[in-house]
C-alpha positions in Angstrom: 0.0 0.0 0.0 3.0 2.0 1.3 4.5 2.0 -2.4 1.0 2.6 -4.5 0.7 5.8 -2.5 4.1 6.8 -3.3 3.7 6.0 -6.9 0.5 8.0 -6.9 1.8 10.8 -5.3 4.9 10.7 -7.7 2.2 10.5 -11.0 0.0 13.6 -9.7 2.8 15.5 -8.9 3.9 15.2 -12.4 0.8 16.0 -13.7 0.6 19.0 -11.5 4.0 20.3 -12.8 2.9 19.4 -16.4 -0.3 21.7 -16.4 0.6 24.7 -18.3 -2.3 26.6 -17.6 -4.8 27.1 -15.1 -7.9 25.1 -16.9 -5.2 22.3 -17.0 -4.2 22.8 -13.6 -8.1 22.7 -12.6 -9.0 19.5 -14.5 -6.2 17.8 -12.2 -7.9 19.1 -9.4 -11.1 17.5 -10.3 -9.2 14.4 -10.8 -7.9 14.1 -7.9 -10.0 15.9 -5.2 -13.0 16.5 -6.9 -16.0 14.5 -5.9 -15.1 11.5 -8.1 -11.5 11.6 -7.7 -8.6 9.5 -7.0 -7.7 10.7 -4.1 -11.3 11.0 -2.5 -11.9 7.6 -3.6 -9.2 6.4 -1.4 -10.5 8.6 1.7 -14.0 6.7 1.2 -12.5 3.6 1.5 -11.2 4.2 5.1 -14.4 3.4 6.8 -14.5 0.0 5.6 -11.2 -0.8 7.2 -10.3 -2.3 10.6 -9.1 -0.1 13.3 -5.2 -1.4 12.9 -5.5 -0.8 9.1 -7.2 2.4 9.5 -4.5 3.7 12.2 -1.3 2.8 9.8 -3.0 3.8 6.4 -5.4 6.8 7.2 -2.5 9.2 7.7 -0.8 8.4 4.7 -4.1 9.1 2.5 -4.1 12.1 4.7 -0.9 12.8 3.8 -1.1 12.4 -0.1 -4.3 14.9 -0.1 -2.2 17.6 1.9 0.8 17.2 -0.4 -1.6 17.3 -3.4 -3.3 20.1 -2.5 -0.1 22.1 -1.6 1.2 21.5 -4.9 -1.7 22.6 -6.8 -1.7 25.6 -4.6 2.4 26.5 -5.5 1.5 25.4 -9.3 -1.7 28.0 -9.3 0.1 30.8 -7.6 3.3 30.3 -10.5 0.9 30.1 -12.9 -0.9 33.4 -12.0 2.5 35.0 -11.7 3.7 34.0 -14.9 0.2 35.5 -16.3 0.5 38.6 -14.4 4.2 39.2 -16.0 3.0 38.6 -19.5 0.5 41.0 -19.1 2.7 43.5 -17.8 5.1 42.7 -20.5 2.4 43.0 -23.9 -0.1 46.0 -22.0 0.6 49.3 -22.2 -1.1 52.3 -20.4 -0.6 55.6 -21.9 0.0 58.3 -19.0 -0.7 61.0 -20.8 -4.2 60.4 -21.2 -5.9 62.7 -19.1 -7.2 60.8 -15.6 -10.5 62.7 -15.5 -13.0 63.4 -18.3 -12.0 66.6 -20.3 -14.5 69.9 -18.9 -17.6 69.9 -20.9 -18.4 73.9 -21.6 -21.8 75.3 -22.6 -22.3 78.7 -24.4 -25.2 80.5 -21.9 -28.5 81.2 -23.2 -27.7 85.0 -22.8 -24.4 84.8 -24.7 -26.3 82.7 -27.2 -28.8 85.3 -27.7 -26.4 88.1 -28.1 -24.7 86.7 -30.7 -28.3 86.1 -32.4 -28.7 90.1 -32.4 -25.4 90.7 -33.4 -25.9 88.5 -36.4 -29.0 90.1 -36.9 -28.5 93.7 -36.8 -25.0 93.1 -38.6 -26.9 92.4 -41.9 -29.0 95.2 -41.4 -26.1 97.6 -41.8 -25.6 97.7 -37.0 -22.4 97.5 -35.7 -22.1 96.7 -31.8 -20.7 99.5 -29.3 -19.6 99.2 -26.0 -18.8 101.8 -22.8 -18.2 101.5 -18.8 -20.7 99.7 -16.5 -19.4 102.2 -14.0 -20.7 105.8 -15.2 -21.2 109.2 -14.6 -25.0 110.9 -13.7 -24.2 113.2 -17.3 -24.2 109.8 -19.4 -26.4 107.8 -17.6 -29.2 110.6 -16.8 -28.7 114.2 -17.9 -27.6 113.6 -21.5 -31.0 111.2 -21.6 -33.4 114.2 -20.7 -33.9 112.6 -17.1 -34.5 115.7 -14.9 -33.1 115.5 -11.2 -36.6 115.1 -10.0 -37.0 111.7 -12.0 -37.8 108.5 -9.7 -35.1 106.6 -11.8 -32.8 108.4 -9.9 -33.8 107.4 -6.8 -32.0 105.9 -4.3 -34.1 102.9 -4.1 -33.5 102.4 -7.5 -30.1 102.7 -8.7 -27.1 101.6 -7.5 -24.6 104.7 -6.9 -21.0 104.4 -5.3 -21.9 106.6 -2.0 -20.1 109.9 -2.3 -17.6 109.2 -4.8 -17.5 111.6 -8.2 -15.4 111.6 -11.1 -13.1 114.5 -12.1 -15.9 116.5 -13.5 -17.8 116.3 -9.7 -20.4 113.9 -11.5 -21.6 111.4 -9.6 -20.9 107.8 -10.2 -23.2 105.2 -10.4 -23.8 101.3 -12.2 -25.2 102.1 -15.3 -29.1 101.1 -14.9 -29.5 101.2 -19.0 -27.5 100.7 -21.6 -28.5 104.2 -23.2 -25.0 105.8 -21.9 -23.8 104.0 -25.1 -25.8 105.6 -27.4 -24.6 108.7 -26.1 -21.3 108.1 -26.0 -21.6 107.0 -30.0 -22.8 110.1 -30.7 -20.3 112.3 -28.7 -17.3 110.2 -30.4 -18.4 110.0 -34.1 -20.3 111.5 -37.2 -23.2 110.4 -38.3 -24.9 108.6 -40.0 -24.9 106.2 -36.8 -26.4 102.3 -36.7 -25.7 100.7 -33.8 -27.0 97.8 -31.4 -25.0 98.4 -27.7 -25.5 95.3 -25.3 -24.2 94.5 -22.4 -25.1 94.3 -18.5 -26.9 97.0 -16.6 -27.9 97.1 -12.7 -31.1 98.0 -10.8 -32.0 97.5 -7.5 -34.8 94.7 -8.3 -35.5 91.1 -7.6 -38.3 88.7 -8.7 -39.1 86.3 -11.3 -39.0 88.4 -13.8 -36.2 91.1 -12.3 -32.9 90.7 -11.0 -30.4 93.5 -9.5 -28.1 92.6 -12.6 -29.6 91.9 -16.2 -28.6 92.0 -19.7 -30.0 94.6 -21.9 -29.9 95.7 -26.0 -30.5 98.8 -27.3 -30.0 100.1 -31.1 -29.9 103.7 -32.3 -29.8 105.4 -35.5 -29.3 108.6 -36.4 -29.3 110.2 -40.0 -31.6 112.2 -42.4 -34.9 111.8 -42.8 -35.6 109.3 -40.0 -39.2 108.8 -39.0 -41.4 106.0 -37.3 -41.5 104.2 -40.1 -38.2 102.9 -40.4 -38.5 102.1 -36.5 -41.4 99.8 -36.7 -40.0 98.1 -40.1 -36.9 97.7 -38.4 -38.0 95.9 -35.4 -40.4 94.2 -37.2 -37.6 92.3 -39.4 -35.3 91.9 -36.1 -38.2 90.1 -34.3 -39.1 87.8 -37.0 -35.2 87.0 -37.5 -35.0 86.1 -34.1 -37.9 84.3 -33.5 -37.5 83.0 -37.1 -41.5 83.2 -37.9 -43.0 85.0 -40.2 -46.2 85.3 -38.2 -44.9 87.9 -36.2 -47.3 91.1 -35.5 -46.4 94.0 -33.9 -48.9 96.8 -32.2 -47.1 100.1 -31.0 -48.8 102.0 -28.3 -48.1 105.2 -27.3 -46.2 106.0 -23.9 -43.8 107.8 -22.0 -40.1 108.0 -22.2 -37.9 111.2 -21.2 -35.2 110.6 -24.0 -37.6 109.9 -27.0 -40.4 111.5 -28.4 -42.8 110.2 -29.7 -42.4 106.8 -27.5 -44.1 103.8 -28.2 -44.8 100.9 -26.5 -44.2 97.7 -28.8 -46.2 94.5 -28.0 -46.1 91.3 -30.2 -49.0 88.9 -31.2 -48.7 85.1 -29.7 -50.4 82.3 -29.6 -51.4 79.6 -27.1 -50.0 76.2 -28.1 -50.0 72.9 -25.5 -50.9 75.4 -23.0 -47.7 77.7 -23.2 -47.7 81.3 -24.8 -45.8 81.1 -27.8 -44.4 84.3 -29.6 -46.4 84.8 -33.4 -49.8 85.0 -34.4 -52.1 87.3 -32.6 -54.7 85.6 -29.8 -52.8 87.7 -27.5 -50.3 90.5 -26.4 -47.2 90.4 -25.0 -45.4 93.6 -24.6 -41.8 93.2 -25.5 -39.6 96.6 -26.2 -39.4 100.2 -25.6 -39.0 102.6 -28.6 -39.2 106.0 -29.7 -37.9 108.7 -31.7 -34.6 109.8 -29.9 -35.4 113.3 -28.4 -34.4 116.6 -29.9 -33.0 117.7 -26.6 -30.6 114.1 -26.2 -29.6 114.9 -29.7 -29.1 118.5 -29.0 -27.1 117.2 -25.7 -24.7 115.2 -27.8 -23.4 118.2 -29.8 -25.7 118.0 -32.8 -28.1 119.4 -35.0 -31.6 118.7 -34.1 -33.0 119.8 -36.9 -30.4 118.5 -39.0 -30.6 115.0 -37.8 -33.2 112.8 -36.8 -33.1 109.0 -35.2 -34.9 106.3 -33.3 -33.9 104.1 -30.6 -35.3 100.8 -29.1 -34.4 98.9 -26.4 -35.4 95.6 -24.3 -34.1 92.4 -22.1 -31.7 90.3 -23.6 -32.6 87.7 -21.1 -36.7 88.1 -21.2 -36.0 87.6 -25.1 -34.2 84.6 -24.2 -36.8 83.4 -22.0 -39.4 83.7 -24.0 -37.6 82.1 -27.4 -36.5 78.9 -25.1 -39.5 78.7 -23.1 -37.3 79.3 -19.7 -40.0 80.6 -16.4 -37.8 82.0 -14.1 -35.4 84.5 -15.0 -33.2 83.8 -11.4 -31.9 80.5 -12.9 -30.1 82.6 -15.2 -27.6 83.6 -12.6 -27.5 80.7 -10.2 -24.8 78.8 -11.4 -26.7 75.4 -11.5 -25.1 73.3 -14.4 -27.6 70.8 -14.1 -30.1 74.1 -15.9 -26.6 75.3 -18.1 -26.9 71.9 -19.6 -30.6 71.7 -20.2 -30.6 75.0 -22.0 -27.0 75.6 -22.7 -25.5 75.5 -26.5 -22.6 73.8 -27.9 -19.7 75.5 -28.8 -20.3 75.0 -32.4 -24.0 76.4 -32.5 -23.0 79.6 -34.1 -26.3 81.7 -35.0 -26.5 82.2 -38.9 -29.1 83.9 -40.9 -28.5 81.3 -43.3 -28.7 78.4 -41.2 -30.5 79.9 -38.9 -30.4 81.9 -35.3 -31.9 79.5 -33.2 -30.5 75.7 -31.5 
């Protein structure tokens, strides 16, 4: 018995030594220790023996399984090693891949939509202009026919830097319009003058619909012979460019501004579709810009000819023309900083507006 076991051991061992892979390795372990094995026949045939043959034999069964076992154990751990260093040897892992996902950037709605107006007014003959968001009470009041008794003024209202004044002893303040522009443009140049100015302005206001900071547009021209006409065609062809429909209806109703005269009121026609207002058509009114014809005493203000020269202006909220053209509710989302809404309504990169391809997403 002593010598079969020896022989055995010898014949598994080479086996175990010959397995040159782990399934190999595995099928030798079922051969010899698996249910119907060699090895586990032998341990079922212990109970059949007397207690003398039991006492010399058992441990030598015992003693084939342990040395069995070990050896598959030493062969499986060389054979996992070997298979670890051929990995390392044929894989590759190129480090200068970046370990996080590359920044995913979004163009916001209100950057979107200013580039839609500048690609709108640039092909009627606009050009954009820009000045401070810090200005002076001449610019941002006075030169606009806004007497010192006007509420705009007001504390409550505007944002002004305490004390401070400029050079001149004007006061500063964050510009509440973006009409300091026009001005400007008609301090600094000739006319003819065709220009859209957008940019950020600041009132002391917060709602839905308001917020201290917003984004405004405003367009002036000034030239000969410039009369309501031209203003309502003109914002007639901006609006349907923007909203790209040619349903578009516009009402002007009279009102009140101090640096044009006449002013009107402009409302657009919409229609209710799935329950949501929709700009075009005319079921309803929505009022959407100011306008009027610039005032002879703002032109007078700006070194020129009343008489001589005539003009309109409009202006509006970039980010209430956004809301309404996207279908966004509450204008606050615009400035909270939540990418989860950036994505939703954000653009790509590559969704620049053209009047040939279009303004919108």
């Amino acid at each position: 018995m002593t010598t079969n076991l020896d022989t055995m051991a010898a014949g598994w061992l080479a086996r175990i030594d010959a397995s040159a892979d782990l399934a190999a390795l595995d099928a030798v372990r079922v051969a010899a220790l698996g249910k119907q094995g060699d090895i586990t026949g032998l341990l079922k045939t212990l109970g059949a023996m007397s207690p003398e043959e039991r006492q010399e034999t058992g441990p030598r069964i015992h003693g084939l399984r342990e040395t069995v076992t070990g050896a598959i154990a030493a062969r499986k751990e060389a054979l996992e090693r070997a298979e670890l260093d051929r990995r390392l040897a044929t894989e590759t892992l190129d480090m200068t891949l970046p370990a996080q996902p590359a920044p995913q950037g979004s163009v916001h709605p209100v950057s979107q939509v200013m580039d839609e107006l500048a690609e709108i007014f640039a092909d009627l003959g606009f050009s954009v202009a820009t000045g401070p968001e810090i200005e002076d009470d001449w610019h941002n009041f006075t030169a606009l026919n806004i007497p010192e008794s006007h509420p705009a003024r007001a504390m409550h209202d505007t944002f002004y830097f305490g004390a401070d004044k400029d050079r001149e002893g004007k006061r500063m303040l964050l510009r509440t319009h973006t009409s300091p522009v026009q001005i400007r443009t008609m301090t600094s140049q000739e006319p003819p003058i065709r220009i859209i100015a957008p940019g950020r302005t600041y009132r002391s206001d917060s709602d839905a619909t308001h917020t201290p900071m917003f984004h405004q547009v405003e367009g002036l021209v000034i030239d000969r012979g410039i009369h309501m006409g031209h203003l309502k065609w003109t914002l007639e062809t901006f609006l349907k460019a923007f909203f790209e429909r040619d349903d578009i209806v516009l009402r002007l109703r009279p009102s009140y501004f101090p640096f044009t005269e006449p002013s009107a009121e402009v409302d657009v026609g919409y229609s209710i579709e799935k329950g949501r207002r929709v700009i075009g058509g005319s079921e309803g009114w929505m009022e959407v810009l100011g306008s009027g014809m610039v005032h002879p005493k703002v032109i007078e203000a700006c070194g020129l000819d009343p008489n001589e020269w005539q003009g309109f202006a409009f202006g509006c909220g970039i980010d209430r023309l956004a809301m309404l053209k996207y279908g966004m509710d509450d204008l606050r989302a615009f400035f909270d900083g939540d990418l989860r809404w950036l994505r939703h309504y954000g653009f790509a990169s590559l969704d620049a507006p053209t009047l040939s391809g279009g303004v919108g997403a």
